[in-house]
C-alpha positions as CSV (number, residue, x, y, z in Angstrom):
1,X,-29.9,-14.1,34.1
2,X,-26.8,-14.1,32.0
3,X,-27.2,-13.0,28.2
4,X,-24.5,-14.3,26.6
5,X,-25.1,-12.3,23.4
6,X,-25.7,-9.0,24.3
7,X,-23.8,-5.8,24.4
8,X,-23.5,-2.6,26.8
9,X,-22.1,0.7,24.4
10,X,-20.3,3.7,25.9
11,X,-22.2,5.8,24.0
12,X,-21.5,9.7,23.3
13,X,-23.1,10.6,20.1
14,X,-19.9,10.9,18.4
15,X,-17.5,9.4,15.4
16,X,-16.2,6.7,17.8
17,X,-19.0,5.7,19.6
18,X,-21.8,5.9,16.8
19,X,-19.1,3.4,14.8
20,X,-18.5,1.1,17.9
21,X,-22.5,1.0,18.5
22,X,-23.1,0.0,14.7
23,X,-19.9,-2.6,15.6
24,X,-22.1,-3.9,18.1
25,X,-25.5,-3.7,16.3
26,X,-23.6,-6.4,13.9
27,X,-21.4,-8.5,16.4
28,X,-24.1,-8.9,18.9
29,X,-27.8,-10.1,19.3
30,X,-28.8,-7.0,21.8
31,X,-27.4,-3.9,22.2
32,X,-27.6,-1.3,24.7
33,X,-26.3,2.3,24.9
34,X,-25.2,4.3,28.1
35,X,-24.5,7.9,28.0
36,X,-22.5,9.8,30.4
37,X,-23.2,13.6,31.5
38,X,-20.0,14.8,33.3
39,X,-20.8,18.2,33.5
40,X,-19.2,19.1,29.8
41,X,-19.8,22.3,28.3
42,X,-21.9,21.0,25.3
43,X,-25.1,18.2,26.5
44,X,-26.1,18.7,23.1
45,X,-24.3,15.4,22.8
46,X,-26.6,13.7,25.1
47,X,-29.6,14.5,22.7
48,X,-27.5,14.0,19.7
49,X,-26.8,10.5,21.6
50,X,-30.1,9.4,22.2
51,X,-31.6,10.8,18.6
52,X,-28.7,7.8,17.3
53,X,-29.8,5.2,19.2
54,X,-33.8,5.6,19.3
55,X,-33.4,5.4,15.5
56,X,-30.8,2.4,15.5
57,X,-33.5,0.9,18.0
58,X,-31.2,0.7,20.8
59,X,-32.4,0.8,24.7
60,X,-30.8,4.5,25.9
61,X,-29.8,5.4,29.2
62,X,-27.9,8.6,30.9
63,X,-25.8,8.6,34.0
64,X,-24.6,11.3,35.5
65,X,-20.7,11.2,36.7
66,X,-20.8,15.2,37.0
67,X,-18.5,14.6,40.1
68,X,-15.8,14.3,38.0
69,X,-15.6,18.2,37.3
70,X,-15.8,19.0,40.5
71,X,-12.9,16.6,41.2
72,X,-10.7,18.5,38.8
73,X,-11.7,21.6,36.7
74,X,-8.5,22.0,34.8
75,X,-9.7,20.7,31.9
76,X,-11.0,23.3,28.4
77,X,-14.0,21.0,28.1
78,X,-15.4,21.2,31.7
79,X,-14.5,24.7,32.4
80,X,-15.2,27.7,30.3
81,X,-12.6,30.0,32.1
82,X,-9.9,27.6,30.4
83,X,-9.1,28.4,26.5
84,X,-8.9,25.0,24.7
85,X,-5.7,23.7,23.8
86,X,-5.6,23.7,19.7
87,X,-2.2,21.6,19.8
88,X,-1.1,19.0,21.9
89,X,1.6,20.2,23.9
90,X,5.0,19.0,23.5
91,X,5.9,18.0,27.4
92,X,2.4,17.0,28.8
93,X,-1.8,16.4,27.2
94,X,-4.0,18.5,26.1
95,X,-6.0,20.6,28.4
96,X,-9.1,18.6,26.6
97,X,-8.1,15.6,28.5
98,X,-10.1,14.6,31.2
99,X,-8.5,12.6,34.0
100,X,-10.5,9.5,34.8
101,X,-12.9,10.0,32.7
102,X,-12.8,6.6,30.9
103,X,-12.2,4.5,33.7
104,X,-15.5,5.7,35.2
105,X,-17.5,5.5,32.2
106,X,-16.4,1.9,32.1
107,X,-16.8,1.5,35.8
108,X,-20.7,2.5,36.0
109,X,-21.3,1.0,32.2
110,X,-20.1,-2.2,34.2
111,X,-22.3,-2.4,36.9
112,X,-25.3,-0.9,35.0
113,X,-24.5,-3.9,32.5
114,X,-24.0,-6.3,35.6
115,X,-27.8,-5.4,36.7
116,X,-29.2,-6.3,32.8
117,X,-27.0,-9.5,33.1
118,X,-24.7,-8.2,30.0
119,X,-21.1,-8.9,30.2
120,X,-19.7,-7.6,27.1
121,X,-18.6,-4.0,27.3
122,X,-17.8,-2.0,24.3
123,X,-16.2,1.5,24.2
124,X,-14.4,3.9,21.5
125,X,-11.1,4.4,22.8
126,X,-7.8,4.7,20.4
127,X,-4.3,4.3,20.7
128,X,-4.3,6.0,17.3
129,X,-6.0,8.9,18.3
130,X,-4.2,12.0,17.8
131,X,-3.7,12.8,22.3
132,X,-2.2,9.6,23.4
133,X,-5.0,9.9,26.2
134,X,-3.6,7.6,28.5
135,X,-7.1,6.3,29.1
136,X,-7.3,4.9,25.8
137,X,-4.5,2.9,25.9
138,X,-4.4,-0.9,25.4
139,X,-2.9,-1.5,28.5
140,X,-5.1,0.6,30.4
141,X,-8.1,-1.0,29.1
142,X,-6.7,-4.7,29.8
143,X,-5.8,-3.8,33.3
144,X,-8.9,-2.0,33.9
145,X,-11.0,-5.7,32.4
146,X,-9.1,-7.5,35.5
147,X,-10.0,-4.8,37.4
148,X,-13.9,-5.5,37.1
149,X,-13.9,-8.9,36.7
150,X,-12.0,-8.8,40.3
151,X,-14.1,-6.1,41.7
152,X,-17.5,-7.7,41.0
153,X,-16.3,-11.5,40.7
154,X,-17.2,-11.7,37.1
155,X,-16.2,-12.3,33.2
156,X,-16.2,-8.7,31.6
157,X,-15.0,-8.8,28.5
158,X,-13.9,-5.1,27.1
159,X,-14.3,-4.6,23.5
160,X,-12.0,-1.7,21.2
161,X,-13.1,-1.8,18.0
162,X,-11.1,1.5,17.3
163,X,-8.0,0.4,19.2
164,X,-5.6,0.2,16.4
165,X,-7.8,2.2,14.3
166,X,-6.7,6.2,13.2
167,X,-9.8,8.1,12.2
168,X,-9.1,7.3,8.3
169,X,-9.6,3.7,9.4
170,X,-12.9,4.6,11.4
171,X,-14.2,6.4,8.8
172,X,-13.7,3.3,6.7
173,X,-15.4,1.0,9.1
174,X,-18.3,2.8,9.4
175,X,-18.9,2.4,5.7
176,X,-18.6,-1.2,5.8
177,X,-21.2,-1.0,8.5
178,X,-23.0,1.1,5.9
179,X,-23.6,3.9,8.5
180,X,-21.0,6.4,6.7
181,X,-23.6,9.5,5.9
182,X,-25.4,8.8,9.4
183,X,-21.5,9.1,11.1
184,X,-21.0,12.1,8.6
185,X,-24.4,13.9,9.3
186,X,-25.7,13.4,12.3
187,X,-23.2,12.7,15.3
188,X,-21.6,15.1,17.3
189,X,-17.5,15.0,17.7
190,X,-16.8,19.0,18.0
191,X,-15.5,19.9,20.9
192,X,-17.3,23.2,20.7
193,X,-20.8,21.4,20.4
194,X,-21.4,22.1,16.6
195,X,-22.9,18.9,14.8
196,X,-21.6,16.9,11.9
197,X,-18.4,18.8,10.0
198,X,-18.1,21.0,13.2
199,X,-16.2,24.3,13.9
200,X,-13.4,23.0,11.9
201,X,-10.8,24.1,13.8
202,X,-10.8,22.8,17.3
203,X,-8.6,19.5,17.7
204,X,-11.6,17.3,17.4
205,X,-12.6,18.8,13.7
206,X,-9.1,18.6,12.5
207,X,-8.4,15.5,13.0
208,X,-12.1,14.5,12.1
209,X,-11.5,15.8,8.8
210,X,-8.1,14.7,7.9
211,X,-9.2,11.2,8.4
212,X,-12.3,12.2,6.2
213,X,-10.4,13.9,3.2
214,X,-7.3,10.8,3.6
215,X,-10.3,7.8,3.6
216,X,-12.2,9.7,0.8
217,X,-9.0,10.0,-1.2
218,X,-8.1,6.7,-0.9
219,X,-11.8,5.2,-2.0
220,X,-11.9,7.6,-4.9
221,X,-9.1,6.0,-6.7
């Protein structure tokens, strides 16, 4: 059975996602949140993930696409050998970046959703985002909604709340939600697996924190 109200989360435990769940939480009736494990150097996220979501009350489950690392282990977050890019390279992305990864988050959230009869997908992705991922593009989203709806002969609908958002932006939305201190205390965005403010100087924490300190200056005036 169809619910046409209801709401499948890419969920990591971080900024982005504990935001877009909140999102959710308010745009839909029923909310759900899948995890991923993709054989990343930190699981703490997975905990971190389903802490969030047991105490926002929303069903939690983890799949694991570990696959992917095997596919390709050139990547700082999958392979400990590789020192993690602190700069995004001028001609090329960051060794943080992941190939494929969205599109197979999105893929199993997809049919995992299919089976619970929920048709509304919603996942974190930016275009403002500091990478330029191209798995977090517009385009690559909208292509990737045909994609499904032609794979599995049904009306997906992708959701971005954070498309067009930089992390100045998110921080702001998540205190409309009125989830700022839970966002600022208790998810997990580090890229070294270190919880809330993080290491502080891994890509992830910078830019975290810029669009802290920039929101915070702007809603102290």
């Amino acid at each position: 059975m169809k619910k046409r109200n209801a709401a499948m989360v890419c969920f990591s435990g971080g900024q982005d996602s504990t935001t877009c769940l909140f999102w959710a939480k308010k745009h839909f009736a029923e909310v759900e949140a899948v995890c991923f494990t993709y054989g990343q150097k930190h699981a703490l996220e997975v905990e971190v993930a389903r802490r969030i979501a047991e105490g926002a009350n929303v069903p939690f489950q983890v799949l694991d696409v570990s696959l992917i690392s095997q596919l390709d282990p050139n990547c700082s977050l999958i392979n400990n050998q590789i020192k993690m890019d602190e700069e995004k390279p001028a001609d090329s992305y960051p060794n943080t970046f992941v190939p494929g990864r969205n599109m197979v988050f999105l893929t199993f959230a997809a049919i995992l959703a299919r089976s619970k009869g929920i048709y509304h997908l919603v996942t974190g992705v930016s275009e403002a985002d500091y990478s330029g991922y191209p798995d977090c593009r517009d385009t690559f989203i909208r292509s990737l909604n045909v994609t499904l709806n032609l794979a599995m002969d049904e009306q997906f609908v992708l959701h971005t709340p954070l498309m067009d958002r930089d992390k100045s932006e998110v921080w702001e939305l998540a205190d409309e939600l009125g989830v700022f201190d839970l966002v600022r205390t208790q998810t997990l965005t580090c890229y070294n697996g270190v919880l809330a403010d993080g290491c502080g100087h891994c890509p992830a924490c910078k830019l975290r924190k810029a669009g802290l300190d920039s929101y915070l200056s702007r809603r102290n005036k």
